[in-house]
C-alpha positions in Angstrom: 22.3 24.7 13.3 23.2 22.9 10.1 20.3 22.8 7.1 18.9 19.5 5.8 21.1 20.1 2.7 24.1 20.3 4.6 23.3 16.8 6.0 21.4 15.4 2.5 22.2 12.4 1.6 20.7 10.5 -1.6 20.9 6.6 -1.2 19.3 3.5 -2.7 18.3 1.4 0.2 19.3 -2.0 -1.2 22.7 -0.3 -1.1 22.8 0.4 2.6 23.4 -1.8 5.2 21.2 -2.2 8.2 18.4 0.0 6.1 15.2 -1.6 7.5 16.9 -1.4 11.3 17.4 2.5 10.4 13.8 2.9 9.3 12.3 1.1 12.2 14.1 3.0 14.4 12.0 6.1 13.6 8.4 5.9 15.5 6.6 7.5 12.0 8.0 4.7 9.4 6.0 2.3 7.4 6.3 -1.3 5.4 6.5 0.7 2.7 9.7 2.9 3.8 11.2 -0.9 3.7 14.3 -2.2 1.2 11.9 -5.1 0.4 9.3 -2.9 -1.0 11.9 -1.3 -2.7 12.8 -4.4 -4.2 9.6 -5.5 -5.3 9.0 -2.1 -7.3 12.5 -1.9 -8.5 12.6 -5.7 -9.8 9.1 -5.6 -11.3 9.2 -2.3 -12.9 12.8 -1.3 -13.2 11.8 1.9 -11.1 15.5 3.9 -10.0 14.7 4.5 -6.1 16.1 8.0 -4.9 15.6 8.2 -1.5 16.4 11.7 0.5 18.0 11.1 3.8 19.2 12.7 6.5 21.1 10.8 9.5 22.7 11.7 12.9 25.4 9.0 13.7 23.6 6.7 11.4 20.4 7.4 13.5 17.5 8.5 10.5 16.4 12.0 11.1 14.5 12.7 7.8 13.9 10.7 4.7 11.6 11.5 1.4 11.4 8.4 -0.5 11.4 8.9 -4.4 11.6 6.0 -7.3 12.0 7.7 -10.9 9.6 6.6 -13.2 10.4 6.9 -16.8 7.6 5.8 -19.9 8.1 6.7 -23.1 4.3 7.0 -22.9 3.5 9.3 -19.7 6.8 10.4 -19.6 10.1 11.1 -16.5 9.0 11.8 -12.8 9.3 11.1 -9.4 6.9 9.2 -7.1 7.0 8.4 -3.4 6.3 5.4 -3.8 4.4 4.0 -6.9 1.2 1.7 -6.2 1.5 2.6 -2.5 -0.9 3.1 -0.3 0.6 6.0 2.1 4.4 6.7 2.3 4.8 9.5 5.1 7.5 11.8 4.6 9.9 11.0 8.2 11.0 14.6 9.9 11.3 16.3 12.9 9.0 19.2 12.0 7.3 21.3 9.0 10.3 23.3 8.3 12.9 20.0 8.2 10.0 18.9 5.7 10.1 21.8 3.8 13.8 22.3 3.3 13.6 18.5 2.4 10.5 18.9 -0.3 12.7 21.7 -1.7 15.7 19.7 -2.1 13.6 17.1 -3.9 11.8 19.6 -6.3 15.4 21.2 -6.9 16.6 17.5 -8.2 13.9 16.8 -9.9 13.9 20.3 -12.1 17.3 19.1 -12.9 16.4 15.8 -13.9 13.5 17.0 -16.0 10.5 15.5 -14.1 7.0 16.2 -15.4 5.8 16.3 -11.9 6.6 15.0 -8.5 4.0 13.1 -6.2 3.9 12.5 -2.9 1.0 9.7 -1.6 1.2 11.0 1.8 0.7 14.4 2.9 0.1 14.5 7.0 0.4 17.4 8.6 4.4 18.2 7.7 3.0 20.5 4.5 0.6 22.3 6.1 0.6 25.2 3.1 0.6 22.5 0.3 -3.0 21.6 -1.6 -3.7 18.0 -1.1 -3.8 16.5 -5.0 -6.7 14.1 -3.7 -7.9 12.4 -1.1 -8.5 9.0 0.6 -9.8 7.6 3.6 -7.5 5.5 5.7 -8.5 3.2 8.7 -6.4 1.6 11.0 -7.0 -0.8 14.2 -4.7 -0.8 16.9 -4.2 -4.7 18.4 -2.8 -4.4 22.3 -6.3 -4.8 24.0 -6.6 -8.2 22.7 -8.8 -10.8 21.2 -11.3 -10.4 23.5 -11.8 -6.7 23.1 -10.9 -6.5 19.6 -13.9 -9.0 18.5 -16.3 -6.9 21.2 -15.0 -4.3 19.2 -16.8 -5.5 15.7 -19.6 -4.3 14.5 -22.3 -6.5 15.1 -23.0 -7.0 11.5 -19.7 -8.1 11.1 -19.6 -10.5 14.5 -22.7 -12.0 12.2 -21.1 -12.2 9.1 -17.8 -13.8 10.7 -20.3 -16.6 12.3 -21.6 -17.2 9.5 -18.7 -17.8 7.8 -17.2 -20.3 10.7 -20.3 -22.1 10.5 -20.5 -22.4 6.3 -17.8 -23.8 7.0 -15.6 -21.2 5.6 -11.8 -22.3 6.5 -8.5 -19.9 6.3 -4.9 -20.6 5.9 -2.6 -18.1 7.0 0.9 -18.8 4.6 3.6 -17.4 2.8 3.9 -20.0 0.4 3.9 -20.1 -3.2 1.0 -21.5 -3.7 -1.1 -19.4 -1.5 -0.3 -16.7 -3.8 -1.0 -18.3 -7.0 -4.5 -19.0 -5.0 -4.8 -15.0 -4.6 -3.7 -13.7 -7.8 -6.6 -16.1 -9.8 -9.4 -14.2 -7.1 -7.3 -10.6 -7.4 -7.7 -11.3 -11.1 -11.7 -11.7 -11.2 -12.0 -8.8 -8.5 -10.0 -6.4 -10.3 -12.2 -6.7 -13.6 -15.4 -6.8 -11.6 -14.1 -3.1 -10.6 -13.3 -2.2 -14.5 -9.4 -2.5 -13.6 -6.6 -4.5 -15.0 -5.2 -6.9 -13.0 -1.3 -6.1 -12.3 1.3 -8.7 -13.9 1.6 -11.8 -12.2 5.5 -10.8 -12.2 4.7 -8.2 -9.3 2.9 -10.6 -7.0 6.3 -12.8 -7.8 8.4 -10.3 -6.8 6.5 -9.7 -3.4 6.8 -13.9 -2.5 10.5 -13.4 -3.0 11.4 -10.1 -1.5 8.4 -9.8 1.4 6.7 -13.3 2.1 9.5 -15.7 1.7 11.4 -13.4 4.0 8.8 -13.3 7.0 7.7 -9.9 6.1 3.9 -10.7 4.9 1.3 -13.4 4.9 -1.6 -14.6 2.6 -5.0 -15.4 4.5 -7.1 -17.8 2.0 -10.7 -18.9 2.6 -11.8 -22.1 1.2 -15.7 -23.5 1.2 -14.6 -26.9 1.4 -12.2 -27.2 -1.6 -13.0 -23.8 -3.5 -10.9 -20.8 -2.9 -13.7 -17.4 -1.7 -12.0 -15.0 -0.3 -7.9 -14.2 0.0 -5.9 -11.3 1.6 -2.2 -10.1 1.4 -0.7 -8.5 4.5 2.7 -6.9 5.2 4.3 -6.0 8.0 7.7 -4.5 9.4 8.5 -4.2 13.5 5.3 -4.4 15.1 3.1 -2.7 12.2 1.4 -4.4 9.7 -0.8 -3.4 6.6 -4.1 -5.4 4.8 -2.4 -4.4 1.2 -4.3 -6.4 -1.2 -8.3 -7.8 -0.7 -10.1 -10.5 -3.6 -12.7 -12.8 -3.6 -15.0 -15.0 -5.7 -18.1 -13.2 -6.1 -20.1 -16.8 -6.6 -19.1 -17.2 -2.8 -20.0 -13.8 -1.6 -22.8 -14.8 0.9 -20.5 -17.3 2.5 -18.9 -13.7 3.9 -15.4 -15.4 3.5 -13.9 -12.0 2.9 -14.9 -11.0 6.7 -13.4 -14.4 8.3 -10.7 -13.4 6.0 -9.6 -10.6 8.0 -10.8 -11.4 11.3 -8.3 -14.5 10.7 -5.4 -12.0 10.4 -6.5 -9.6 13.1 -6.2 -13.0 15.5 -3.0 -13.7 13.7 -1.3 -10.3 13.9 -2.7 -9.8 17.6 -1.2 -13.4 18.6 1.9 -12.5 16.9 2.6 -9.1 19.1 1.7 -6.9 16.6 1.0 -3.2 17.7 -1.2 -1.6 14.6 -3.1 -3.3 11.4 -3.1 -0.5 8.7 -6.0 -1.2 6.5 -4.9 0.7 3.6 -6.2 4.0 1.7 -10.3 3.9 0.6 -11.6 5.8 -2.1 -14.0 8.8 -0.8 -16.8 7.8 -3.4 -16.0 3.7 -2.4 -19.4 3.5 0.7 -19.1 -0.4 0.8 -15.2 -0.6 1.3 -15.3 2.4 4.0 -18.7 0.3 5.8 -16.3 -2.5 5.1 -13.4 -1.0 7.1 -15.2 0.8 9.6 -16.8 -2.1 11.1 -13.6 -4.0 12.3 -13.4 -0.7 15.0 -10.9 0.6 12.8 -9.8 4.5 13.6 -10.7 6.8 10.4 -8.5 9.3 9.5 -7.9 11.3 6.0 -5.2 10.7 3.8 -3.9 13.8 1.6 -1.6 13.1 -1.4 0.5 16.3 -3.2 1.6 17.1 -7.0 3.9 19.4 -8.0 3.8 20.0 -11.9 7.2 21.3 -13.0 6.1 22.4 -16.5 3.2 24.5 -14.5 5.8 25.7 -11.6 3.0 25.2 -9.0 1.1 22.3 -7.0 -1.8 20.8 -9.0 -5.1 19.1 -8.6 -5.4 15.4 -9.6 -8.4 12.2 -10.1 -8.2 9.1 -8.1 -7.2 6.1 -10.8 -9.0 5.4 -13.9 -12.6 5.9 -14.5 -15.9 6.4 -17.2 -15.3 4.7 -19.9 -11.6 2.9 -18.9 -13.6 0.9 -16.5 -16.1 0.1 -18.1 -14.3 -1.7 -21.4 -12.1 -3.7 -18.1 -15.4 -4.8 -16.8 -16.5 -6.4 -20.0 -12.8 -7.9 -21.5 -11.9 -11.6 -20.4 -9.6 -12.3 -18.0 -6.9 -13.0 -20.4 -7.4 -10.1 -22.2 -7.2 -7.9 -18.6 -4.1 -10.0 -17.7 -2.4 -8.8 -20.8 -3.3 -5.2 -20.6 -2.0 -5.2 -17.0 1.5 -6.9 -18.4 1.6 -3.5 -20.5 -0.1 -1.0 -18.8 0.7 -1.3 -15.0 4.5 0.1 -15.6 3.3 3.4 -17.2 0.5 4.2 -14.7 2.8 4.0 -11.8 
C-alpha cells in the first residue's frame, strides 16, 4: 500500500478545476474547505493557501488545508484556515491523518513556520493535546418546519412571537446592500464585546466570492424602518453555517436576533438543506451557548491543535484577545475600532 507522501500533492484550490465538486464529494467537508473561502482570505489578506491533498482518480481521499500567514509583526506560519470556525482535516483514518500532519510539519520546518494550527481537531489526532477549546452546535433540518419549531425551546418559541408581533420583519438577500446593513450592526456588536471590527474589505470580499455566487445569504430584521438584528450564512451542497451574528443593542427586547435565525432555519429547511452549523462558542460565553442550545441544536466540543516549531512540541494556547485588549475596544469609537481592525485583523489571523 502506497503512503500519503507517495500520493501528496500540494495545490491552490483556485488553481484546480472542478475543486468545490471534489470537496463535496467527501461526506466530512465543510464551506470552509471551499475555493470561495479561499478567495475571500486570499484577496483580503494576501494569505498563500497550501492545501495538502491526496486523490484517487481525481476522487479526494485526504486534504489538510493550510494558508501561510506572514506579519512582520507575529511573524511566518501556517493556519488551517484563518478566522475559521472549524476546518476538519478530510482522511480515511488516524494513521492517513497522521502521515498527512507529518508531511505538513516537515514543510513547514522547511519554510520556517513559528507554529502550525489546526482549528479542528476531531477524533483523527487522538494522541495530540487540544490547544483550546470550543463548543460547537449544530441543527439537523430533514424533519421539517413543523418539528423543527416544536423543537425550540419554549423561551425561544416566545421570544420569536414576540418578535413577529413587534413587528420585527426579515429579509433574506445576497445583495449589496444587505451587507452594508450588517457590517454597520457587526461594527457596534463587535465593540460592545471589546473587539475590533474586521475591515469592511473582508465583508467585500465574501459579497463577491460567496453571496453574489449563491453560496451565502444575509437575514436582516427591521422594526419598521430600523435595522435590529442581521446574520450571515454560508453554505456548500446541502450544509450550511450561521458564520457571523450582530445586532442593535437599543432594539434588543424586540428579540430580532431570534426571528433572525428562525428566518434562516425556514429558509435553509425550504431550500433542501440537510445541516445548519451554528458555528464555534466560547466555553466561558453562557448566553451565546443558552443562545444556541435552544434552537434544539446538537452540542458537541470542538478541539483546536498548535505545534510550536521553535519548541519541537504541541503547545497550549488562549481563546482571542482579552483583559485589558477588550476593555480599551469597548470604550474607543467606532471609527477609531474600524481603523484598528484595517491594521490589526491581517496580523492576528
Amino acid at each position: 500500500m502506497t503512503s500519503v507522501r507517495d500520493r501528496l500533492q500540494i495545490v491552490d484550490p483556485l488553481d484546480t478545476p472542478g475543486w468545490d465538486g471534489r470537496v463535496t464529494s467527501h461526506p466530512d467537508y465543510s464551506f470552509f474547505h471551499s475555493a470561495a473561502w479561499t478567495q475571500v482570505l486570499r484577496g483580503t489578506y494576501g494569505f498563500g493557501p497550501l492545501y495538502f491533498t491526496v486523490s484517487d482518480r481525481g476522487r479526494l481521499l485526504n486534504l489538510l488545508p493550510v494558508m501561510e500567514v506572514n506579519s512582520a509583526l507575529t511573524g511566518r506560519r501556517g493556519v488551517s484556515l484563518p478566522f475559521t470556525d472549524e476546518c476538519p482535516v478530510i482522511a480515511s483514518d488516524s494513521t492517513s491523518a497522521g502521515e498527512l500532519l507529518g508531511e505538513v510539519l516537515s514543510c513547514g520546518k522547511q519554510l520556517r513556520w513559528r507554529y502550525f494550527e489546526c482549528r479542528g481537531k476531531g477524533d483523527l489526532f487522538p494522541d495530540v493535546p487540544a490547544s483550546v477549546s470550543f463548543y460547537g452546535h449544530t441543527l439537523a433540518l430533514a424533519d421539517g418546519e413543523g418539528s423543527l419549531f416544536a423543537g425550540l425551546d419554549s423561551s425561544v418559541r416566545q421570544a420569536v412571537r414576540k418578535a413577529e408581533s413587534a413587528p420585527v420583519e426579515v429579509e433574506i438577500t445576497n445583495s449589496p446592500e444587505s451587507v452594508r446593513t450588517f457590517y454597520h450592526l457587526h461594527c457596534q456588536t463587535r465593540r460592545k464585546h471589546g473587539l475590533p471590527p474586521q475591515p469592511f474589505s473582508f465583508f467585500e470580499n465574501i459579497h463577491r466570492s460567496v453571496l453574489s455566487r449563491g453560496m451565502g445569504v444575509v437575514a436582516v430584521g427591521r422594526h419598521g424602518p430600523t435595522p435590529t438584528a442581521a446574520a450571515m450564512f454560508f453554505h456548500l451542497g446541502r450544509k450550511a453555517i450561521f458564520k457571523f451574528g450582530a445586532s442593535d443593542p437599543a432594539f434588543q427586547h424586540l428579540r430580532g436576533n431570534n426571528l433572525v435565525m428562525w428566518k434562516a432555519i425556514q429558509w435553509y429547511c425550504r431550500k433542501g438543506y440537510a445541516l445548519l452549523d451554528f458555528g464555534r462558542t466560547s466555553l466561558d460565553n453562557g448566553g451565546l451557548r443558552r443562545f444556541k442550545l435552544g434552537f434544539g441544536t446538537e452540542e458537541r466540543r470542538v478541539d483546536y491543535f498548535k505545534y510550536d516549531f521553535r519548541q519541537g512540541s504541541f503547545v497550549a494556547d488562549r481563546d482571542g484577545p482579552s483583559g485589558w485588549a477588550t476593555w480599551v475596544f469597548h470604550l474607543l469609537p467606532l471609527p477609531v475600532c474600524r481603523m484598528m481592525g484595517q491594521l490589526l485583523y491581517r496580523h492576528w489571523a
